[in-house]
Backbone as CSV, one residue per row, in Angstrom:
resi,resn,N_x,N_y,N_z,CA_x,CA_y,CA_z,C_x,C_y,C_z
1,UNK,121.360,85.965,120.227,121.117,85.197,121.434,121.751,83.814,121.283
2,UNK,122.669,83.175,122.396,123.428,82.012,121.949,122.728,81.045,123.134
3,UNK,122.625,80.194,122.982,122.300,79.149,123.996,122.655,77.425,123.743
4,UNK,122.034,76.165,124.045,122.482,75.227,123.922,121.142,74.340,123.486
5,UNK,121.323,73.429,122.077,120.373,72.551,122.114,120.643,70.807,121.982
6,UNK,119.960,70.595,122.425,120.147,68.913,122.732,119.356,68.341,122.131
7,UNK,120.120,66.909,121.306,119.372,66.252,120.953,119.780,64.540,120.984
8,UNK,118.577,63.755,121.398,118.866,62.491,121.473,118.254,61.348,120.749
9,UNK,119.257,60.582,119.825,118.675,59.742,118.969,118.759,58.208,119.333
10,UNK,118.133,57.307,119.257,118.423,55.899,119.742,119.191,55.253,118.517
11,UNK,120.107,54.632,118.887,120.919,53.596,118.304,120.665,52.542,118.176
12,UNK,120.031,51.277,117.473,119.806,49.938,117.347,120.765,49.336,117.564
13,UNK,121.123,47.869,118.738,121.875,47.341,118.447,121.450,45.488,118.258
14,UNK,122.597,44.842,118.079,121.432,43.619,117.820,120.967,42.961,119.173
15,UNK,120.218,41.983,119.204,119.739,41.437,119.997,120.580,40.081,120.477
16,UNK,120.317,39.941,121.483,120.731,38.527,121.937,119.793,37.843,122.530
17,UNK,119.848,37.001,121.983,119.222,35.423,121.827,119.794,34.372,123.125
18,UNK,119.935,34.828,124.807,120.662,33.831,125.108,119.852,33.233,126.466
19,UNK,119.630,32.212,126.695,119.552,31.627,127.991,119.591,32.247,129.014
20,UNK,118.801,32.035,130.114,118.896,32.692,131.632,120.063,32.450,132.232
21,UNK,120.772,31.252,132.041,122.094,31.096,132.730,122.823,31.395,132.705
22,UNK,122.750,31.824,130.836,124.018,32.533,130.175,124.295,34.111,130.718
23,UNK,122.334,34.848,130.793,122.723,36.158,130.830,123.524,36.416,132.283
24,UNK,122.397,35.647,132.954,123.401,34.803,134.784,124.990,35.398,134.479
25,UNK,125.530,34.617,134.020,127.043,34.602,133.567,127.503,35.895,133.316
26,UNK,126.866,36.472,132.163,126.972,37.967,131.707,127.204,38.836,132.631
27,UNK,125.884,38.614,133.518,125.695,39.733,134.689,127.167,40.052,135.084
28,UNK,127.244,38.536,135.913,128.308,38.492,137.061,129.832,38.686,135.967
29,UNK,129.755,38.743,134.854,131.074,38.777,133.962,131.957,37.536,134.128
30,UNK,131.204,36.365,134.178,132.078,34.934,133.824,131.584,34.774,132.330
31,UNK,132.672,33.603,132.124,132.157,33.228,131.142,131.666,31.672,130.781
32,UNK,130.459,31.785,130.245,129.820,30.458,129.879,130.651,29.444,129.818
33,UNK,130.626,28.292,129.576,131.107,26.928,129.442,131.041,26.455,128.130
34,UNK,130.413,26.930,127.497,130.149,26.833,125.927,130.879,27.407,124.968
35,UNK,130.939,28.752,125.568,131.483,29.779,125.155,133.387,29.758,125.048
36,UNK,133.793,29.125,126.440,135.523,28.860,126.644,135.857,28.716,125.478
37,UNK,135.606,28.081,124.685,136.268,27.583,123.309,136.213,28.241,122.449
38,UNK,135.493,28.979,122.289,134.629,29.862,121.075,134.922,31.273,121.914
39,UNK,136.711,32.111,121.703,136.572,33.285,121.845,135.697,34.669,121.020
40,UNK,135.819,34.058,119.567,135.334,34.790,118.383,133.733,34.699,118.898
41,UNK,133.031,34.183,119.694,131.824,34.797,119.759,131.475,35.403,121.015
42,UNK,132.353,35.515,121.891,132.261,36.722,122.917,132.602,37.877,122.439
43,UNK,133.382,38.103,121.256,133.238,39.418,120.920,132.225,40.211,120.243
44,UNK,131.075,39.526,120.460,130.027,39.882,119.605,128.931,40.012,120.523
45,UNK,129.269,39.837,122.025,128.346,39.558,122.728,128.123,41.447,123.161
46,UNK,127.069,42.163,123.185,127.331,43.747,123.455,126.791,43.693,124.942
47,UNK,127.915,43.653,125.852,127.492,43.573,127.204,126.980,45.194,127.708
48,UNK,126.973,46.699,126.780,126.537,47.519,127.468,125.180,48.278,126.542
49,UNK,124.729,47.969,126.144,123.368,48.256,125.613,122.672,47.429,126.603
50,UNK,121.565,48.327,126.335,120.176,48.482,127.429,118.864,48.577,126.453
51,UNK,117.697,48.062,127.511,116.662,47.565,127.009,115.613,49.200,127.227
52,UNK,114.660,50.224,126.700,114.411,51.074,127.402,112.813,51.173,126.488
53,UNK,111.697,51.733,126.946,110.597,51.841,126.080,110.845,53.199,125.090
54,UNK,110.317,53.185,124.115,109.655,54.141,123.523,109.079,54.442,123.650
55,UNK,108.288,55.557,123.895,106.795,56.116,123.880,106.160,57.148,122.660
56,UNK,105.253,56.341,121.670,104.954,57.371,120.656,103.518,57.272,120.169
57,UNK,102.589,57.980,119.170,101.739,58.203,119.699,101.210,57.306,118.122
58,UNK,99.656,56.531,118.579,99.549,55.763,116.862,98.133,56.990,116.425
59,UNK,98.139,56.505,114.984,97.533,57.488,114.122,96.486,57.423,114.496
60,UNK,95.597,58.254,114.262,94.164,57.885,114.057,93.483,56.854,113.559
61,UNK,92.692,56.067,113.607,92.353,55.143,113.000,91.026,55.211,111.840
62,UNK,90.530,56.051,111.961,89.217,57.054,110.415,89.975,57.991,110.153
63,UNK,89.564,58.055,108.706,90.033,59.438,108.112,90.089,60.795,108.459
64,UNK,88.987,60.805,109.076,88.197,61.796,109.890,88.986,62.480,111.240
65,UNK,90.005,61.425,111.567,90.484,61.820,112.959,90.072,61.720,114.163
66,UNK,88.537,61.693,114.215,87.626,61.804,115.256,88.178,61.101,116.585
67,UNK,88.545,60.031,116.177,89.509,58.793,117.621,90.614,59.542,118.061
68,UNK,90.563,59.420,119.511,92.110,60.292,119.873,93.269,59.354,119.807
69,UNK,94.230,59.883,119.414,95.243,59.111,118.967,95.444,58.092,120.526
70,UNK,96.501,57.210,120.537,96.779,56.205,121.314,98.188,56.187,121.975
71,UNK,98.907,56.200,123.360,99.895,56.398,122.872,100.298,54.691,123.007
72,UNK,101.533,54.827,122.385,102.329,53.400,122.288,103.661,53.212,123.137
73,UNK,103.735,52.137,123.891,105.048,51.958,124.347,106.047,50.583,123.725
74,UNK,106.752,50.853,123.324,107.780,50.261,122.124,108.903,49.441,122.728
75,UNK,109.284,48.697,123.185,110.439,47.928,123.474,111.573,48.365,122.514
76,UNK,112.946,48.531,122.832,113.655,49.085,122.481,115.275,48.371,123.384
77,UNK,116.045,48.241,122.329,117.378,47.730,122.846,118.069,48.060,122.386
78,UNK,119.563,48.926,122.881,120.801,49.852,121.934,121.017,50.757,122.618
79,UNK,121.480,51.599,122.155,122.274,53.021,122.591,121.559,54.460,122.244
80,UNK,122.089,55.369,122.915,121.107,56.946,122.380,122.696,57.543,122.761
81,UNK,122.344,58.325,120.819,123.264,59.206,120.529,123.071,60.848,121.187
82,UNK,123.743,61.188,121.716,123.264,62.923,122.692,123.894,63.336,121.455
83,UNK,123.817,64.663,121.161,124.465,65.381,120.742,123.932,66.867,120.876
84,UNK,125.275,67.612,121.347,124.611,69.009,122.233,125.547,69.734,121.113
85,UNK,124.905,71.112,120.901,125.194,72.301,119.787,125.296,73.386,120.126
86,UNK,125.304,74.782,119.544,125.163,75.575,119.826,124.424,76.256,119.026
87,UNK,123.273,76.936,119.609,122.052,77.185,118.701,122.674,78.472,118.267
88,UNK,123.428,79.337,117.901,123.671,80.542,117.269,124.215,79.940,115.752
89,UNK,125.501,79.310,116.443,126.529,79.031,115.125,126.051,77.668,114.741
90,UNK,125.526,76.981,115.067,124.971,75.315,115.026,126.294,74.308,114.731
91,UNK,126.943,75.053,115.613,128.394,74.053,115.810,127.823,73.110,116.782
92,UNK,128.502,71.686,116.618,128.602,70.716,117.752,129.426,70.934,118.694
93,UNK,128.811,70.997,119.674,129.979,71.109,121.104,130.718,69.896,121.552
94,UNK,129.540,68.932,121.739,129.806,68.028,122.493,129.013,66.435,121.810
95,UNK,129.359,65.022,121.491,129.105,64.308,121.383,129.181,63.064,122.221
96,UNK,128.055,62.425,122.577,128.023,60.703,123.435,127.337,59.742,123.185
97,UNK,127.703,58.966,123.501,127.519,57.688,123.494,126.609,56.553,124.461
98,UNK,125.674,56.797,124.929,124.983,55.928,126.189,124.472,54.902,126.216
99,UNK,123.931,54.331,127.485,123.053,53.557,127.206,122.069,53.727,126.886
100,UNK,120.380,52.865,126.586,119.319,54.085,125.876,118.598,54.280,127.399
101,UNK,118.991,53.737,128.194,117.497,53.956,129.370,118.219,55.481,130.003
102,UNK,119.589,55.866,129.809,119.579,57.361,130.083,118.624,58.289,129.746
103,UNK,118.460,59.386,130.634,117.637,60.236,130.884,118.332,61.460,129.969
104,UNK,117.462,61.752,129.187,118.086,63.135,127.850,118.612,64.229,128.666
105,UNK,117.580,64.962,129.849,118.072,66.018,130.640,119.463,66.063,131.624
106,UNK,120.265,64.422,131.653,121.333,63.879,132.147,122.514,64.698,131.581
107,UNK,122.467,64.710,130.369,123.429,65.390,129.354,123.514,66.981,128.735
108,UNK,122.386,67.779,130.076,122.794,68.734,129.225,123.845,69.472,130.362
109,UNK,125.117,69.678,129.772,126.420,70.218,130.167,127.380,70.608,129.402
């Protein structure tokens, strides 16, 4: 039986540290006033990573288990790696690259 499985991992990327005016700037794709001079640090700036939650679940808190677990929502900024296979031969078909607030079921094709 051959079919297709998907899987999606999040990518960390770093954070930026910048001012409302600056991200202002970002948005619209100008560039800062600070920045004109200083090309070497616009290349560091990652204008396509995205901010997206995690959702995962925390432990029990007694040994016992008795507490139902909790779930957690995680702030999260970077990329999600897809990667689609083929569940017979477990060859890779297909590999991408996204932003993370994409939707996993987006990618299966």
């Amino acid at each position: 039986m051959s079919g297709q499985i998907l899987d999606a991992a999040p990518v960390a990327a770093l954070k930026q540290r910048d001012t409302n005016g600056k991200k202002a700037d970002f948005r619209e794709e100008r560039i800062p006033e600070d920045r004109k001079d200083k090309q070497e640090k616009l290349s560091h700036k990652d204008r396509d990573a995205r901010w997206t939650q995690k959702v995962t679940k925390a432990k029990p808190q007694t040994g016992d288990g008795t507490l139902p677990t909790t779930d957690l929502a995680v702030p999260f900024f970077g990329y999600k790696s897809h990667i689609s296979s083929d569940r017979k031969f477990r060859l890779i078909r297909t590999w991408k690259a996204t932003e993370t607030a994409t939707r996993d079921g987006a990618r299966l094709r």
